[in-house]
Z-matrix of the N, CA and C atoms (Angstrom, degrees):
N
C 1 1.450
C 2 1.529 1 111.09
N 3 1.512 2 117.98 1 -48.31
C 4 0.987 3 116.97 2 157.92
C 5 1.815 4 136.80 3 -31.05
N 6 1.240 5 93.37 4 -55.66
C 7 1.901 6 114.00 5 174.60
C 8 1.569 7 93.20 6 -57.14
N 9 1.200 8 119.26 7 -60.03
C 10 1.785 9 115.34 8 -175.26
C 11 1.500 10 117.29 9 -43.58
N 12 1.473 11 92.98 10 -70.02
C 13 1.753 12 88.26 11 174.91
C 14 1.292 13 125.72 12 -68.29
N 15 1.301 14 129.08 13 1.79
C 16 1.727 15 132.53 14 177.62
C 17 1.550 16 81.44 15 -94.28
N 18 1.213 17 154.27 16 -47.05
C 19 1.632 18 151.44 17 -146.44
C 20 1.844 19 87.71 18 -88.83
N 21 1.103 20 111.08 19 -23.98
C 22 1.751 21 105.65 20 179.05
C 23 1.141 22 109.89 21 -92.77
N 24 1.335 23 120.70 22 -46.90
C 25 1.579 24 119.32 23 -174.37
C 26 1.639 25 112.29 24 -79.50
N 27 1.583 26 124.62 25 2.26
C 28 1.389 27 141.89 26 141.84
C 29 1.231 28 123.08 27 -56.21
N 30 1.406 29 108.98 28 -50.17
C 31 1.477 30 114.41 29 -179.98
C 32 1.228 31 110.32 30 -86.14
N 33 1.399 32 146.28 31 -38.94
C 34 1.460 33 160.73 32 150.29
C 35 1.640 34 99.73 33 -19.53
N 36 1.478 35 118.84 34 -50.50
C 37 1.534 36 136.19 35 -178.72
C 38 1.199 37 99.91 36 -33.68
N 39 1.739 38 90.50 37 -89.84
C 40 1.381 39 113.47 38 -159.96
C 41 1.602 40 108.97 39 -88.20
N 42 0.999 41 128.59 40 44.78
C 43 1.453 42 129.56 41 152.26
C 44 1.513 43 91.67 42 -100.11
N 45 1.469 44 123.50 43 -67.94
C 46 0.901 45 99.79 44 164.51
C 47 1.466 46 176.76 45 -26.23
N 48 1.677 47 85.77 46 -42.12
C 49 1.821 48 106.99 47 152.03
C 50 1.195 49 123.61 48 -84.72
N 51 1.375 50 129.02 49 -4.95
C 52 1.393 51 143.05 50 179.87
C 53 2.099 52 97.52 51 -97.18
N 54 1.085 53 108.15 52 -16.44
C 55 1.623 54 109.45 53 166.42
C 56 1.310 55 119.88 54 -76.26
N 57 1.731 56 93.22 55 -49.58
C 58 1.540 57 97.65 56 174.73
C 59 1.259 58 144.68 57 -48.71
N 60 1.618 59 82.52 58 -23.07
C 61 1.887 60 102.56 59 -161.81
C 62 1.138 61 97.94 60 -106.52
N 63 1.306 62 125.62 61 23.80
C 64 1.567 63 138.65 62 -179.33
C 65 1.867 64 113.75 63 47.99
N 66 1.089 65 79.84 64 71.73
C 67 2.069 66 107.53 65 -164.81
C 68 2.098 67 79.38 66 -100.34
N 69 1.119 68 122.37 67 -26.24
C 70 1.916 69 111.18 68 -156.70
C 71 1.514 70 90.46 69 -74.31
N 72 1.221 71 107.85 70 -159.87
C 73 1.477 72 136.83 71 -168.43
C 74 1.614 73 96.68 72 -57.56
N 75 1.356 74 119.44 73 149.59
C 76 1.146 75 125.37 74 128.00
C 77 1.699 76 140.78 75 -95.92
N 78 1.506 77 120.53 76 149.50
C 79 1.182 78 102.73 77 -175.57
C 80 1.681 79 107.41 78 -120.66
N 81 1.195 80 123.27 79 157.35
C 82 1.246 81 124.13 80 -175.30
C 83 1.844 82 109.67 81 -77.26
N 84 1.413 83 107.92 82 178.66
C 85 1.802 84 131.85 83 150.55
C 86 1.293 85 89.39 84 -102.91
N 87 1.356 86 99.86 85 146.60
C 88 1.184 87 113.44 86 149.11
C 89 2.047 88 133.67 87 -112.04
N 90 0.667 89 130.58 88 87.55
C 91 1.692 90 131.08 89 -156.23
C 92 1.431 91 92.93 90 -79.77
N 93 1.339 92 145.06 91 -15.13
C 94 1.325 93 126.59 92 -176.39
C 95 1.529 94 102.15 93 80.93
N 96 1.549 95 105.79 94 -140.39
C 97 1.338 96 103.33 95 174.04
C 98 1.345 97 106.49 96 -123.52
N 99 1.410 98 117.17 97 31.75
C 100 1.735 99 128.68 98 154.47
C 101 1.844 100 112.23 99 -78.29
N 102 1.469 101 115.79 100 0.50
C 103 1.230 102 107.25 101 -162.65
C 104 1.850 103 121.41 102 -50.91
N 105 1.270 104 83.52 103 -31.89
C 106 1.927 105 99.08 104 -175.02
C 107 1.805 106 106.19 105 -59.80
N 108 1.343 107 100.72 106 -12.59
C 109 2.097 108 90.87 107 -172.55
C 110 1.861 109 81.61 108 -99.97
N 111 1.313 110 143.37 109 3.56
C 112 1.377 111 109.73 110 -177.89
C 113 1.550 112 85.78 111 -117.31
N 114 1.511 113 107.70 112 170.42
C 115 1.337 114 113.56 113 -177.91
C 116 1.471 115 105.02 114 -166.44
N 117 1.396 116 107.30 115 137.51
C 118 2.003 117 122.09 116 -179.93
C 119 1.274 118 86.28 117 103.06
N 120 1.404 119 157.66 118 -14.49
C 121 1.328 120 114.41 119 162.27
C 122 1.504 121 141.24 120 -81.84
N 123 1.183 122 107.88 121 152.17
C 124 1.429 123 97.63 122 173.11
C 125 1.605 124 137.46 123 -83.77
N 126 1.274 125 119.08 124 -169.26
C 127 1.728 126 101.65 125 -161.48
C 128 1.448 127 84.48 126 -90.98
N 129 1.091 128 150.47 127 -50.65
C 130 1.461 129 142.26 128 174.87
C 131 1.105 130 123.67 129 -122.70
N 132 1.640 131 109.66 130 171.07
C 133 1.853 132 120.03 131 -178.25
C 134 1.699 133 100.79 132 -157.69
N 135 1.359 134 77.58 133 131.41
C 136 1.532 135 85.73 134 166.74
C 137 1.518 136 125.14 135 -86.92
N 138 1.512 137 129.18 136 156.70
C 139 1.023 138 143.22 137 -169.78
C 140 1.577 139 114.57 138 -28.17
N 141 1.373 140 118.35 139 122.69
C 142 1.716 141 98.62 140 172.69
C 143 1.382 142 119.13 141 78.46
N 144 1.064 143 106.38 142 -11.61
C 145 1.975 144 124.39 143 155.09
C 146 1.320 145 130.95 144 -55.53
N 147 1.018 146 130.07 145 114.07
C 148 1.206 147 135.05 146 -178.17
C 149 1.791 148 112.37 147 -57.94
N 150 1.496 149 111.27 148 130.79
C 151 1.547 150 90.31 149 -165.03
C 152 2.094 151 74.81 150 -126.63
N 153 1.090 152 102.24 151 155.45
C 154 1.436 153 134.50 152 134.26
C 155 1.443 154 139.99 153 -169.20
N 156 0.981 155 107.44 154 -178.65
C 157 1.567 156 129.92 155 -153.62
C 158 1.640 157 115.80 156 -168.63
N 159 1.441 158 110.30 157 172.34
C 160 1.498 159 115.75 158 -170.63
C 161 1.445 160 100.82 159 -154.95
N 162 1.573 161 114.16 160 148.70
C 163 1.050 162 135.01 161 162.86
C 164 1.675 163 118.84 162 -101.62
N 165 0.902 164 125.94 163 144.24
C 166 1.619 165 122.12 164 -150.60
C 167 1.520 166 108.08 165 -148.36
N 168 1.399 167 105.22 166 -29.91
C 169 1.762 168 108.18 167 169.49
C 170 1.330 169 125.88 168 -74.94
N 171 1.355 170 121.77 169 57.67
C 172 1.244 171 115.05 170 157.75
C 173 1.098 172 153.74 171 -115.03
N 174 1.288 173 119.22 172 154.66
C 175 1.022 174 101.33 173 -154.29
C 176 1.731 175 100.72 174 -119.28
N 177 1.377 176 116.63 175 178.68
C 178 1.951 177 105.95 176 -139.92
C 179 2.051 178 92.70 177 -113.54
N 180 1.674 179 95.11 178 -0.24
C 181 1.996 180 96.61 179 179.03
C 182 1.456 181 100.23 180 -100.48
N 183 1.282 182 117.31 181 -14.77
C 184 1.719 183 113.90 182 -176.17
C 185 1.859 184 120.23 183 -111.93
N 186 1.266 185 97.37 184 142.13
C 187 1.226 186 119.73 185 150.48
C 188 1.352 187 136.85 186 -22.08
N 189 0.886 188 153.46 187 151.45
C 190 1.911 189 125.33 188 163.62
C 191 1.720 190 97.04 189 -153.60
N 192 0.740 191 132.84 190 115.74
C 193 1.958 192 142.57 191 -177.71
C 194 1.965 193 82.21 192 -104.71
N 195 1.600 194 116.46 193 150.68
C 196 0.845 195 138.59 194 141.58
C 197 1.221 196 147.02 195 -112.47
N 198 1.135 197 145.41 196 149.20
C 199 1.514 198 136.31 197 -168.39
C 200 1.886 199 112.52 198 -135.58
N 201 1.168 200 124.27 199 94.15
C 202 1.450 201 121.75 200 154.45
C 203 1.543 202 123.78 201 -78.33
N 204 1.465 203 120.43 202 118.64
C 205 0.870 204 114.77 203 176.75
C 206 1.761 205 117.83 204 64.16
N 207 1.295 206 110.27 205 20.30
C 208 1.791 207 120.83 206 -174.71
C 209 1.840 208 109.71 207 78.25
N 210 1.542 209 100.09 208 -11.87
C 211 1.578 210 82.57 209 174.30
C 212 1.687 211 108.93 210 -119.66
N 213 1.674 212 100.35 211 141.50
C 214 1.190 213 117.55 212 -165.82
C 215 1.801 214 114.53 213 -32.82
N 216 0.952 215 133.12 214 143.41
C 217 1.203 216 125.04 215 172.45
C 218 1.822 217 121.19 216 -134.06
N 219 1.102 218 141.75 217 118.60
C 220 1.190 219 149.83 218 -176.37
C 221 1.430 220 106.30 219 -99.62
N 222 2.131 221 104.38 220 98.88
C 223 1.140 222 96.14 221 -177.35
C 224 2.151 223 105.78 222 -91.72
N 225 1.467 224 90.03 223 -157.85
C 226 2.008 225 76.36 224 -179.66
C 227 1.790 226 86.60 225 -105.79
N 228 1.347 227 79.25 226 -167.85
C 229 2.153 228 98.36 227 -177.21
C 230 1.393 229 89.58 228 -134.82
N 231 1.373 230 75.15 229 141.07
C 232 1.912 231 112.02 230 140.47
C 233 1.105 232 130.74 231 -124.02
N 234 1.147 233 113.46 232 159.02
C 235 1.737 234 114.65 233 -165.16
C 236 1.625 235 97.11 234 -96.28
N 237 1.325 236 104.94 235 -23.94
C 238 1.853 237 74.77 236 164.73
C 239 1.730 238 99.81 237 -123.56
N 240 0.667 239 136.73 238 17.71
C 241 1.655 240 120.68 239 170.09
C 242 2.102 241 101.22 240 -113.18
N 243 1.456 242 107.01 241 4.19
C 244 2.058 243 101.84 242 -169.94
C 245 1.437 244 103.72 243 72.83
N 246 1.540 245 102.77 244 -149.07
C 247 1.268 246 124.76 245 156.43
C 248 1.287 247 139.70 246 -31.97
N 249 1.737 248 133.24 247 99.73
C 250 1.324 249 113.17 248 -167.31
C 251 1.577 250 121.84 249 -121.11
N 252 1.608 251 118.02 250 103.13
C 253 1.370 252 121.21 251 -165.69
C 254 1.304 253 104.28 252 -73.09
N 255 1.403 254 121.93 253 138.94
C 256 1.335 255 134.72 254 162.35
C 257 1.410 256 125.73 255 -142.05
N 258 1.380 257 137.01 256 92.79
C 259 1.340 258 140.01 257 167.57
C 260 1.401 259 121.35 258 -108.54
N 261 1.803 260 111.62 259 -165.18
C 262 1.701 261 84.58 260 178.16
C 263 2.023 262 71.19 261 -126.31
N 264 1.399 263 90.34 262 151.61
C 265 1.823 264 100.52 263 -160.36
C 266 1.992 265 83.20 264 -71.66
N 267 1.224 266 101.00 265 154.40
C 268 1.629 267 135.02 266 171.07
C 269 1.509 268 118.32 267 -94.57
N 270 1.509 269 112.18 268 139.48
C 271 1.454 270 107.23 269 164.10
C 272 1.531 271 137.27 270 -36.80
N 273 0.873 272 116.78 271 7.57
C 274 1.380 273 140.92 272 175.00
C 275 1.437 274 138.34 273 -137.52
N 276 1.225 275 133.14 274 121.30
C 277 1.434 276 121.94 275 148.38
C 278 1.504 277 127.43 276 -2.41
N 279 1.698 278 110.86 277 124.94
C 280 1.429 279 110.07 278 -145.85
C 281 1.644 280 77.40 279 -128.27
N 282 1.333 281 123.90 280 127.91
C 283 1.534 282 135.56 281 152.61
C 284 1.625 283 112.02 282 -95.73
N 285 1.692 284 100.01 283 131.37
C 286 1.354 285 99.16 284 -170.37
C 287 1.774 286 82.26 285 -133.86
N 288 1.818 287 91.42 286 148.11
C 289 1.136 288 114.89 287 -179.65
C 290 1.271 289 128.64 288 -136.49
N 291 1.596 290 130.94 289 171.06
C 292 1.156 291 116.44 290 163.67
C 293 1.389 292 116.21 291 -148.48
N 294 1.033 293 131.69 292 153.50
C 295 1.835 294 127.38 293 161.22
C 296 1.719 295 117.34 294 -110.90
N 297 0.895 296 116.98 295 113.95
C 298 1.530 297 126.01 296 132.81
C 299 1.655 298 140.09 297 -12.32
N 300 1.180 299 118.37 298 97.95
C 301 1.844 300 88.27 299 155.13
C 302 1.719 301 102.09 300 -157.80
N 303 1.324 302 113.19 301 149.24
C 304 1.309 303 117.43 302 -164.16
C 305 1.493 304 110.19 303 -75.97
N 306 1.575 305 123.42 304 132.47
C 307 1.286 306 111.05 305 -167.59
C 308 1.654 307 102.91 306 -115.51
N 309 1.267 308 100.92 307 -1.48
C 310 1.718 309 99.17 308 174.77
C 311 1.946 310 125.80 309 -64.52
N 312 1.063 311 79.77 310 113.94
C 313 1.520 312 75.50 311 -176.42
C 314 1.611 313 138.45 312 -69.80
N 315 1.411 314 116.80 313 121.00
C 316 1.367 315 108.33 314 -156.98
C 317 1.377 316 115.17 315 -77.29
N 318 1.652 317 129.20 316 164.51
C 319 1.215 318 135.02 317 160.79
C 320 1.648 319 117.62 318 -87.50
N 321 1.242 320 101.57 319 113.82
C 322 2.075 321 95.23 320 174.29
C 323 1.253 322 80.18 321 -118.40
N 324 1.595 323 70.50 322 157.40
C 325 2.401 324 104.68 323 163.98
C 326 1.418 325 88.19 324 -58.04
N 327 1.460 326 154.55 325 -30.90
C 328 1.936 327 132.25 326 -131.21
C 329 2.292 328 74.31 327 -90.25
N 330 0.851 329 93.95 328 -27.19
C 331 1.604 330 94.52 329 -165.02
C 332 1.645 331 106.09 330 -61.77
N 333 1.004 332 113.10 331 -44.21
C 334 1.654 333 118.25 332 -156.01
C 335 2.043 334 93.34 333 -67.81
């Protein structure tokens, strides 16, 4: 009886230390099919993981709105890496997004 419960409270251990060491689930990003404008992340992270990544396509006439998980997100910049995402990843699968819109202002004839 003894041998049983030492063979449980072994395994009880190291499930545990195999949690710690981030042994559980991983969860993905999701980029949609924008994945090609972000770059440095990886395909998964486990819980409580430090995640980043960068956006690098930009361009200097547009706008750029972001979305983690559907809520807006304001990542920081660098001047040489762009855009720089940093959270700590969630029990779940994280969809990241972005929108576009051109902010350069045009010239028409209605103006002159």
């Amino acid at each position: 009886m003894k041998k049983i419960f030492s063979v449980i409270l072994i395994g009880v251990i190291m499930m545990s230390i195999f949690s710690a060491c981030g042994m559980g689930p991983k969860y993905k990003l999701d980029f949609g099919t924008s994945e090609s404008f972000f770059n440095g992340a990886k395909s998964s992270y486990h819980k409580g993981e430090k995640v980043k990544f960068y956006f690098d396509e930009i361009a200097t006439d547009t706008d750029y709105t972001f979305y983690v998980d559907g809520k807006s997100f304001n990542p920081d910049y660098s001047d040489k890496k762009g855009f720089v995402f940093e959270f700590t990843m969630p029990d779940h699968d994280v969809k990241v997004e972005f929108t576009h819109r051109n902010s350069m202002l045009m010239y028409t004839e209605e103006e002159e």
